[in-house]
VMD Tcl script that draws the C-alpha trace (Angstrom):
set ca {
  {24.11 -17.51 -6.01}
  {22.79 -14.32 -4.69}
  {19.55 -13.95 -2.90}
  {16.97 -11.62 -1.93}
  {14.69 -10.88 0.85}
  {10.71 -9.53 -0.16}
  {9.19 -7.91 2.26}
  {5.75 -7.45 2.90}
  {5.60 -4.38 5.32}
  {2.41 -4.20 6.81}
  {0.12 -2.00 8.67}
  {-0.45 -4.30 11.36}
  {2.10 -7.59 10.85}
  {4.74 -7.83 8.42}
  {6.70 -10.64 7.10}
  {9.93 -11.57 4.94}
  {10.32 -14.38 2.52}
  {13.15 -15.71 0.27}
  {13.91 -18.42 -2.59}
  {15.76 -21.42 -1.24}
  {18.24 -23.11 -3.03}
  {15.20 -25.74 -3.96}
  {13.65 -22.92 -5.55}
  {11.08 -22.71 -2.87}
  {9.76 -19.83 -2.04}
  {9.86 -19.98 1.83}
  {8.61 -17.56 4.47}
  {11.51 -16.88 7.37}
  {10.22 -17.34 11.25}
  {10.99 -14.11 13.14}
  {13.30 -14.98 16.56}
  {9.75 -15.16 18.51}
  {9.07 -18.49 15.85}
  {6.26 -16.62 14.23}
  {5.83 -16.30 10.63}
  {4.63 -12.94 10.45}
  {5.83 -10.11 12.97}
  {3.25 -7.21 14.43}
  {3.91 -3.81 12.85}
  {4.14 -2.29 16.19}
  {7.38 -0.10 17.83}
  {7.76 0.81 21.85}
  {10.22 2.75 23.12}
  {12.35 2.19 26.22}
  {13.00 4.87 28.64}
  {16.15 5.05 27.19}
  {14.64 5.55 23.75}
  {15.82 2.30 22.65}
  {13.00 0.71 20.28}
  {11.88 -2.63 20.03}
  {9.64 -4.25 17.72}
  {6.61 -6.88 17.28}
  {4.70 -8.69 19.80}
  {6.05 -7.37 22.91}
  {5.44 -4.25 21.51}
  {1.90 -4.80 20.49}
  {1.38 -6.21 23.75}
  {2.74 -2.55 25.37}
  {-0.13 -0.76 23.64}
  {-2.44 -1.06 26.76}
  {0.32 -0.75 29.46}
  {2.28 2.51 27.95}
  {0.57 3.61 24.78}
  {2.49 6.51 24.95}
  {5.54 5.03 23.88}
  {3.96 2.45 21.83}
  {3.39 3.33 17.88}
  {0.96 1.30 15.93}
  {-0.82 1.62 12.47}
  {2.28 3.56 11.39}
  {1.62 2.71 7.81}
  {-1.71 4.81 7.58}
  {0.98 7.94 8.26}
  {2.63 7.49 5.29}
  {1.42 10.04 3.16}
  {0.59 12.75 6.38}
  {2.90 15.31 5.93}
  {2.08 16.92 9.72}
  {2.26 13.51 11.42}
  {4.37 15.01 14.76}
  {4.29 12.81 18.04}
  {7.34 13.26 20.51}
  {8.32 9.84 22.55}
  {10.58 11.21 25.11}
  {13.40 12.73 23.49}
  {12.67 11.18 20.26}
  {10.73 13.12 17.28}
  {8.31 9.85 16.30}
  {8.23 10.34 11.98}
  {6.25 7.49 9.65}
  {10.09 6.69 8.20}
  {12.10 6.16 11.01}
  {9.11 3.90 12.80}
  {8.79 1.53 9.37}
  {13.28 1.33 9.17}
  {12.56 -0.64 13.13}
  {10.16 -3.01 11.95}
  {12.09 -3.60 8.62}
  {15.45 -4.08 10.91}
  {13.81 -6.50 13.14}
  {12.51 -8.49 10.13}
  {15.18 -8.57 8.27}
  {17.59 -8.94 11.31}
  {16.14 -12.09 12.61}
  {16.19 -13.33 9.17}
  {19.51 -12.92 9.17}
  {20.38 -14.37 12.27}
  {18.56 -17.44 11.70}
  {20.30 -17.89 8.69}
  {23.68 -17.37 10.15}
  {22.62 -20.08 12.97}
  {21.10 -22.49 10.95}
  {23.19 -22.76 7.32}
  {26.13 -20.50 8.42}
  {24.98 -18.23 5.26}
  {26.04 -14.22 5.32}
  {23.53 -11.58 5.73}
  {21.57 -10.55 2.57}
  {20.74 -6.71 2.73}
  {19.17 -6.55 -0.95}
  {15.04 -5.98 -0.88}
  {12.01 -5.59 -2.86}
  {9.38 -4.15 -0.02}
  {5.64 -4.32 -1.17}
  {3.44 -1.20 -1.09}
  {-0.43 -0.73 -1.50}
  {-1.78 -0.39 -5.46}
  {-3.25 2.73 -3.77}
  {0.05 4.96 -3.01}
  {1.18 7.64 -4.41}
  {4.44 9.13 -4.53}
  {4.87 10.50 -1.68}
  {4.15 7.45 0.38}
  {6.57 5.38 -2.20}
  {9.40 7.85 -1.88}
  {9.14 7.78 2.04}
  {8.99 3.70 1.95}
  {12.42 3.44 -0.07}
  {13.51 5.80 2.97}
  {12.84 3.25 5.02}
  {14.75 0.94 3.61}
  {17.78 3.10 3.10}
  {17.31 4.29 7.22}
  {16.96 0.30 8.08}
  {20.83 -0.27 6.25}
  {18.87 -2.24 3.27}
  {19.16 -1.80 -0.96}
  {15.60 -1.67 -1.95}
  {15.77 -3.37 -5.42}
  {12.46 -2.03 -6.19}
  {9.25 -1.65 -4.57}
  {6.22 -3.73 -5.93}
  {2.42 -3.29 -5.18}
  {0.92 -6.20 -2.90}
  {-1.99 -6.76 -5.22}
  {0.54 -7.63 -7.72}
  {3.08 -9.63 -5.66}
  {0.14 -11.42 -4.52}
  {-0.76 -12.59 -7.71}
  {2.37 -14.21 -8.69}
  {2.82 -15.65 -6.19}
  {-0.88 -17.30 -6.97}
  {1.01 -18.46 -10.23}
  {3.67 -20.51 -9.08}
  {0.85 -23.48 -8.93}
  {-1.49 -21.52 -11.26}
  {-0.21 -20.80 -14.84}
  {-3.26 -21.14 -16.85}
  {-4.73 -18.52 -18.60}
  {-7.43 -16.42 -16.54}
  {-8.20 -13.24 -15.39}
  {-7.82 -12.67 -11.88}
  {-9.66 -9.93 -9.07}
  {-7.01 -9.64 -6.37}
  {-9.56 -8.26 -3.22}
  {-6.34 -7.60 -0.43}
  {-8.07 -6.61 2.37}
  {-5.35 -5.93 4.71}
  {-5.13 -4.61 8.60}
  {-5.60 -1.25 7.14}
  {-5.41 -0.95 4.12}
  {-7.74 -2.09 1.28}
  {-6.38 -3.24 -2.49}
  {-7.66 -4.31 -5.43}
  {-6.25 -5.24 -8.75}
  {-7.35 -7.14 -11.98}
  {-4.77 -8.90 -13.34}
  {-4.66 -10.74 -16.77}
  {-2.41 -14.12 -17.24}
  {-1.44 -15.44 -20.63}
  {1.04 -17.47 -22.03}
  {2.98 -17.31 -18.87}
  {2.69 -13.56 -18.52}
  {0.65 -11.89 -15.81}
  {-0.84 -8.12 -17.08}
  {-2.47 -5.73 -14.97}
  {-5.40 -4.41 -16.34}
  {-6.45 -1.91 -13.85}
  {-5.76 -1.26 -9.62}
  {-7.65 0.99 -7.37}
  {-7.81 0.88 -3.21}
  {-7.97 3.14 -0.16}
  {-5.10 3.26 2.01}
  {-7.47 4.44 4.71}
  {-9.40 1.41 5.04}
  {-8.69 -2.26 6.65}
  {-9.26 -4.40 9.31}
  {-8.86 -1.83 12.28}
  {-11.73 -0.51 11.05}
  {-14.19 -3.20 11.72}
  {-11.82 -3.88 15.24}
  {-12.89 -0.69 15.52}
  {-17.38 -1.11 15.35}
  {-16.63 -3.51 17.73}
  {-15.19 -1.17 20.07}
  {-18.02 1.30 19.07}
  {-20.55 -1.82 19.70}
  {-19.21 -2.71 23.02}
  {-19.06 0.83 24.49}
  {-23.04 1.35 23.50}
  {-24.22 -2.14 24.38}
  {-22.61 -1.17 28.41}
  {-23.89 2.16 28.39}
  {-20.38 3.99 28.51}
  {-21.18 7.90 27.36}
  {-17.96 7.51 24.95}
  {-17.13 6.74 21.49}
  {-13.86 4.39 19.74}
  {-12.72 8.03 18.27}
  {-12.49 9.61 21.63}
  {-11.40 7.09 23.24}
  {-8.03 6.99 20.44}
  {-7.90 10.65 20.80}
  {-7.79 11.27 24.89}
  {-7.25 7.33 26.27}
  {-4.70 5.79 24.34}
  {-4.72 2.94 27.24}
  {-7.90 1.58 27.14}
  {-8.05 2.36 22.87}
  {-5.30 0.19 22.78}
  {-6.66 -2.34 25.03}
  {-10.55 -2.29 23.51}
  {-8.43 -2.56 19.93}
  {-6.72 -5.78 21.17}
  {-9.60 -7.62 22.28}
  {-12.17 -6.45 19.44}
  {-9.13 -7.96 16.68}
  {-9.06 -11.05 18.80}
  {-12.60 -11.24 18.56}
  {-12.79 -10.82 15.13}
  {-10.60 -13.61 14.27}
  {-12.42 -15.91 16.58}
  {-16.49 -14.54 14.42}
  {-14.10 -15.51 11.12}
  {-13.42 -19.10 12.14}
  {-16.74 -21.20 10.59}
  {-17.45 -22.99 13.76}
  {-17.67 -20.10 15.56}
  {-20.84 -17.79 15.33}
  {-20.84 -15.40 18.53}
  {-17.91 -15.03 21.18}
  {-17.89 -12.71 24.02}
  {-15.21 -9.80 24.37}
  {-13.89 -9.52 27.63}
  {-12.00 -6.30 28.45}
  {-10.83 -4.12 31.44}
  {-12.54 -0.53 31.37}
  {-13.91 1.13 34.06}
  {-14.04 -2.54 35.52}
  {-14.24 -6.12 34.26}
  {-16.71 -6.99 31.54}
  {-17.76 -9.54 29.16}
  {-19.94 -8.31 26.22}
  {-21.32 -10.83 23.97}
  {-21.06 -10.44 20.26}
  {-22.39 -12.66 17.62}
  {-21.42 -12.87 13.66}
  {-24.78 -11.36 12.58}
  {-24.50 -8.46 14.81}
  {-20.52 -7.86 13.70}
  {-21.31 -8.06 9.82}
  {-24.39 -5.71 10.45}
  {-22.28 -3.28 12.06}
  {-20.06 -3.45 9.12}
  {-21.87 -3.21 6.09}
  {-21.11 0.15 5.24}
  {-17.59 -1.05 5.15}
  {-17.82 -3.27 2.81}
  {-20.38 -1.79 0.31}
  {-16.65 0.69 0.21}
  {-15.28 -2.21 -0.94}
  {-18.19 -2.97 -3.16}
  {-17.64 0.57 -4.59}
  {-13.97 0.77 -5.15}
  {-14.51 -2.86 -6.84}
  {-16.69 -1.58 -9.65}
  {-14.57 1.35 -10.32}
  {-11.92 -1.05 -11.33}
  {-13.75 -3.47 -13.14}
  {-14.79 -0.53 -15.34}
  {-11.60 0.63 -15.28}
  {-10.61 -2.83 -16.57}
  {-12.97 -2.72 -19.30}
  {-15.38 -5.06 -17.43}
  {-13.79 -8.53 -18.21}
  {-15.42 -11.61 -17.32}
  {-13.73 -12.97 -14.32}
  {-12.20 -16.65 -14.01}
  {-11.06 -16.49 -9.94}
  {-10.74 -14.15 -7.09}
  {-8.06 -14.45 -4.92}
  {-8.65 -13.25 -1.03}
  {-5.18 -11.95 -0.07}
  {-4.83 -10.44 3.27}
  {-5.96 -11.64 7.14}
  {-9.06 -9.36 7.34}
  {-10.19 -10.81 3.96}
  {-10.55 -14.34 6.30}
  {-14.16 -12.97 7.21}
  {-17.16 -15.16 6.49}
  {-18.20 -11.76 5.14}
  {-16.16 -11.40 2.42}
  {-16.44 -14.58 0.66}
  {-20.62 -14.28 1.02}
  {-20.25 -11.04 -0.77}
  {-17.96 -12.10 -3.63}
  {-20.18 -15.28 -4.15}
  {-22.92 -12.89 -4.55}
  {-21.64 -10.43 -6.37}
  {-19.70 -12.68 -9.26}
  {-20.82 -16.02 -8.71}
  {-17.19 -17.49 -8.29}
  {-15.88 -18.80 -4.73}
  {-12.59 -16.88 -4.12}
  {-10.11 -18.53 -3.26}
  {-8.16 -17.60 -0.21}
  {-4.50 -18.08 -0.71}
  {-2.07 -17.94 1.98}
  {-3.59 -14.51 3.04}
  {-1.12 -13.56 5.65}
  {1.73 -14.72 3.62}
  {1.39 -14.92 0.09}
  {2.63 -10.97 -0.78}
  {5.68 -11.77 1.25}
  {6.12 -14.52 -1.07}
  {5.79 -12.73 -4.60}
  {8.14 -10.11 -3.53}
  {10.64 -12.62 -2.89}
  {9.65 -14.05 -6.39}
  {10.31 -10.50 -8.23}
  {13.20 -9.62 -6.36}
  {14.84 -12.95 -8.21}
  {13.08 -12.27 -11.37}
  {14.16 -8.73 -11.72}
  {18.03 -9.00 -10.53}
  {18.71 -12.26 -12.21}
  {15.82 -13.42 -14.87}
  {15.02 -16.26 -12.36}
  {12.22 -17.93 -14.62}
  {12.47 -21.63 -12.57}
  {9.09 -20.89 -10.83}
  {5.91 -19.27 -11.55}
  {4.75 -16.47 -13.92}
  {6.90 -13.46 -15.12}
  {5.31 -9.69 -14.68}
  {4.37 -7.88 -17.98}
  {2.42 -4.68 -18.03}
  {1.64 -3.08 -14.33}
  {-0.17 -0.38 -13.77}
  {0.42 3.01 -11.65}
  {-1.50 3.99 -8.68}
  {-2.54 7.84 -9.80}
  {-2.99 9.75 -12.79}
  {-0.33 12.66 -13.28}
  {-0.34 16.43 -15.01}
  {0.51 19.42 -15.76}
  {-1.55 22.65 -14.59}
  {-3.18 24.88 -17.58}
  {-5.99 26.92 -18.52}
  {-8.63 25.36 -19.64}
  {-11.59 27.82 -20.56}
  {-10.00 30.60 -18.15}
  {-9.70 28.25 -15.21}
  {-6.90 26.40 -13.69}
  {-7.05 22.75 -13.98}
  {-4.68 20.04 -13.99}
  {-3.81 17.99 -17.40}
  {-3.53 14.51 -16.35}
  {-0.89 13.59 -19.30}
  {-0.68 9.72 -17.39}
  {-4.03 8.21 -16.34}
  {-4.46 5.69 -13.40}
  {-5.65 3.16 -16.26}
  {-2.55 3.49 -18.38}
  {-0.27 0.69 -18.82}
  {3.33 1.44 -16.33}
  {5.28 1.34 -19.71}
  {3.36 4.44 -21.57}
  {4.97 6.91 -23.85}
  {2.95 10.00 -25.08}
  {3.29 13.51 -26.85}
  {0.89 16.66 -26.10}
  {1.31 19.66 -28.67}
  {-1.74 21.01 -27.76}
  {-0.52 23.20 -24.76}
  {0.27 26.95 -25.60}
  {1.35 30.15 -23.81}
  {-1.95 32.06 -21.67}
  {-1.02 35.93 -22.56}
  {0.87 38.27 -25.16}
  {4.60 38.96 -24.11}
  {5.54 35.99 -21.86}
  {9.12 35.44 -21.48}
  {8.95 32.17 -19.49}
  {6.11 29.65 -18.44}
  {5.61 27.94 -15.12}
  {5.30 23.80 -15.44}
  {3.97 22.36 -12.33}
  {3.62 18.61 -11.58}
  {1.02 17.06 -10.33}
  {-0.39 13.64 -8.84}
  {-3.78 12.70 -8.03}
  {-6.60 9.63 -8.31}
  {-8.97 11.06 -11.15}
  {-9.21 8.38 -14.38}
  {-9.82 11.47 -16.41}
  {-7.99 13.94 -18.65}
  {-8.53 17.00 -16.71}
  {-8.90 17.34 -12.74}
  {-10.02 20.29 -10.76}
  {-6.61 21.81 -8.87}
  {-7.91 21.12 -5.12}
  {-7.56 17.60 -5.90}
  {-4.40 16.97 -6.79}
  {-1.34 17.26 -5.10}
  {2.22 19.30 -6.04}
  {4.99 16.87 -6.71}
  {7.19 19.93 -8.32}
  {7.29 22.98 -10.34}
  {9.75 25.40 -11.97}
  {9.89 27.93 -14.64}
  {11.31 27.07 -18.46}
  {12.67 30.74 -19.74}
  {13.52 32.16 -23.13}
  {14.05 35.56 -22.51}
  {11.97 37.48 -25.29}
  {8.47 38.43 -25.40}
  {6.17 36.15 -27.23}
  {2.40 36.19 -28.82}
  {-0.46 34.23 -26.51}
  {-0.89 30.93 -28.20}
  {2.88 30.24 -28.64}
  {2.71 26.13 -28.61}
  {4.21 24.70 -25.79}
  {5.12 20.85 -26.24}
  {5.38 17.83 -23.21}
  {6.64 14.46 -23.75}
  {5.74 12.14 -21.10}
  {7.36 8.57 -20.64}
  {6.90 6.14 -18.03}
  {9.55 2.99 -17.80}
  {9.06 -0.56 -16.20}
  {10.64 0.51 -13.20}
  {7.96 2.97 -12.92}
  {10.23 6.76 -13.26}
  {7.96 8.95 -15.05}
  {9.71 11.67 -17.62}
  {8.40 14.54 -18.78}
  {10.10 16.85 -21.47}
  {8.87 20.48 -21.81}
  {9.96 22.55 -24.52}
  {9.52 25.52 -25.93}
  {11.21 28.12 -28.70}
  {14.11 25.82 -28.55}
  {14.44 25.91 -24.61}
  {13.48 22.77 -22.72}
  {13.30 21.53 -19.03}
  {13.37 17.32 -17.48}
  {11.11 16.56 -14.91}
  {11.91 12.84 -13.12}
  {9.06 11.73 -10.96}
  {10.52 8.74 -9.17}
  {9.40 6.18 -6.76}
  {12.75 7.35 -5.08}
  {11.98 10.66 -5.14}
  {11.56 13.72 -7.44}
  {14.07 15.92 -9.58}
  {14.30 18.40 -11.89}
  {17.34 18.66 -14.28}
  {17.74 21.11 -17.21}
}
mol new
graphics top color blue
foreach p $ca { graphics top sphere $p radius 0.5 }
foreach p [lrange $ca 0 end-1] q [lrange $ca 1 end] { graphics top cylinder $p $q radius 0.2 }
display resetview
């Protein structure tokens, strides 16, 4: 029987799972005997990288070959750091921690069973990415010697892994608050089926950012003339130090019993700075009415469905914090469900559902949903906007037709169709906020009259490859927008 490795790559720990041959889904100890592994990467003098806690722990001794929060780089197309003789990129630093995980999993099972390696993925991404930072994750994989079967969003994977011991029919709010990124989905289960009805998130915003007001907290409260920001932009050593201990502290204000601790910490000299669970969760508030926010969009994006459960996926989302706010805001206690290992988990789940119909355990995926609306620039009223032919609230399977496009002046003998992505629900967007995926010209070689029509046909597949067909006086040109990358063929 062939099997499959899902991987939940993190921005701060990652971790790799797989379907026994019980048909358990079971989460594979690293060589360290952890179940998840740190998303960090040091370098050796010799440029030779290694991965996971000793690395994390290098981020106060030698920041400056230490790489951390890589994931947040993913879409930052002038991310340049040097690390001796090594050019530092978002890809190459995400292939090392995929190696290591998938490495150790290997070696354990070659130690343990006497089983061959498996090399065949499904890695999770945020709801929230685009294609850019999809394209560059299947990189990745390819750079770390691994098929990626398919990439799946963590919301998503969460979720079904939720129905392995939850089949009945409800509608689900997935709130995955990772280390730094923020999720969340609504997701619709029926007859055995799990739908989702709508996704939104910020890939800018996790954990490290309330690790972070603790920092801020702990500089003001001794009187240091510096800020968290500076400190991450000129003194990587003690950022990376203050960053340690605030996390630590952190977990310690989310366990119940706990409701102050005291941060000790090496800057300028030994200190101990008292914090208590009050004063962290009113240093944060802001944080999470962006949360709050990014949760209503979604729920009216969803058509504002009456909620059965919300499932807390993620470690951050272990703050007393975050289940007072849900209780207030819907009246249902989430549920927190394996939050550091349950998107591992549903990967592994839709690697075997996907390559092999494995139906033995849990729910099956039906409609998903995209993570950003794309179109096609026009002229609209004599300015240039984008035509969002896809919306963020379409179903992933979608098929459309737009005849309502024509040529701008008198005498045109070719038009220029340009691709764009970007995160407005709406039918047109301004330019500035979208992003190029791709353009080129479609050409017919004779003059023709201003308001020639101009017809797109736009079709978006389960595996999520958009299409888009552009014709025009019999001449036509194929877009592919692809989680693997972009193309254009005529």
């Amino acid at each position: 029987m062939e099997e499959f490795y899902g991987i939940d790559l993190g921005t701060t720990n990652s971790c790799i799972a797989i379907i026994d041959e019980e048909d358990s889904v079971t989460v594979v100890t690293n060589e360290e005997g952890q179940l998840t592994t740190p998303s960090v990467v040091a370098y050796d003098e010799d440029g030779s990288p290694y991965v996971g806690t000793a690395a994390k722990s290098n981020m106060a001794n030698d920041p400056e070959r230490t790489v951390s929060f890589i994931k947040r780089e993913m879409s930052n197309d002038n991310y340049k750091r040097r690390i001796g003789n090594i050019d530092i990129n978002p890809i190459d630093v995400s292939a090392e921690i995929l190696k290591k995980l998938v490495r150790d999993a290997n070696q354990k099972r070659q130690d343990e069973e006497g089983k061959d390696p498996i090399h065949k993925v499904v890695i999770t991404v945020p709801a929230y990415f685009g294609n850019a930072e999809r394209t560059r994750t299947m990189e990745a994989g390819k750079r770390a010697g691994l098929e990626v079967i398919s990439l799946i969003n963590e919301p998503t994977a969460a979720a079904l892994s939720f129905g392995i011991k939850n089949r009945q029919n409800r509608t689900i709010l997935v709130y995955d608050l990772g280390g730094g990124t923020f999720d969340v989905s609504i997701m619709k289960i029926q007859n055995g089926v799990m739908d989702t009805l709508a996704t939104n998130g910020n890939h800018q915003l996790g954990g490290v950012d309330w690790d972070e007001q603790i920092v801020d907290y702990v500089l003001q409260k001794e009187n240091f003339n510096t800020t968290c920001k500076e400190l991450k932009e000129h003194d990587m050593a003690n950022y990376g130090s203050l960053i340690i201990g605030a996390e630590e502290a952190k977990k310690i204000l989310s366990t119940p019993s706990r409701e102050k601790t005291t941060l000790r910490y090496n800057y300028k000299g030994i200190h101990n700075t008292e914090i208590t669970r009050s004063e962290f969760e009113e240093l944060t508030i802001e944080l999470m009415k962006m949360t709050d926010q990014l949760i209503d969009t979604t729920m009216e994006m969803a058509g504002n469905p009456k909620l059965d459960d919300v499932l807390l996926v993620g470690g951050s989302s272990r703050m007393p914090m975050v289940k007072a706010f849900i209780e207030k805001k819907f009246g249902i206690t989430p549920r927190i469900f394996e939050p550091d290992l349950a998107v591992a988990k549903g990967a592994a789940l839709y690697a075997a559902q996907e390559e092999k119909g494995y139906t033995e355990v849990g729910i099956q995926l039906g409609n998903d949903k995209g993570s950003a609306s794309y179109g096609v620039a026009a002229y609209v009223n004599g300015k240039e906007m984008v035509c969002n032919l896809i919306l963020m609230s379409d179903n992933l399977c979608v098929e459309k037709t737009f005849d309502e496009f024509s040529t701008l002046n008198d005498g045109q003998t070719s038009v220029r169709v340009a691709l764009y992505e970007n995160r407005v629900n709406k039918s047109l967007c301004e330019v500035p906020m979208s992003i190029l995926l791709q353009d080129g010209d479609v050409t017919w070689g004779y003059p023709v009259p201003k308001g020639t029509p101009l017809k797109y046909v736009v079709n978006r597949g389960k595996d999520g490859i958009i299409k888009v067909h552009c014709e025009i006086e019999g001449k036509t040109a194929d877009f592919v927008i692809n989680t693997k990358g972009v193309s254009l063929n005529r």
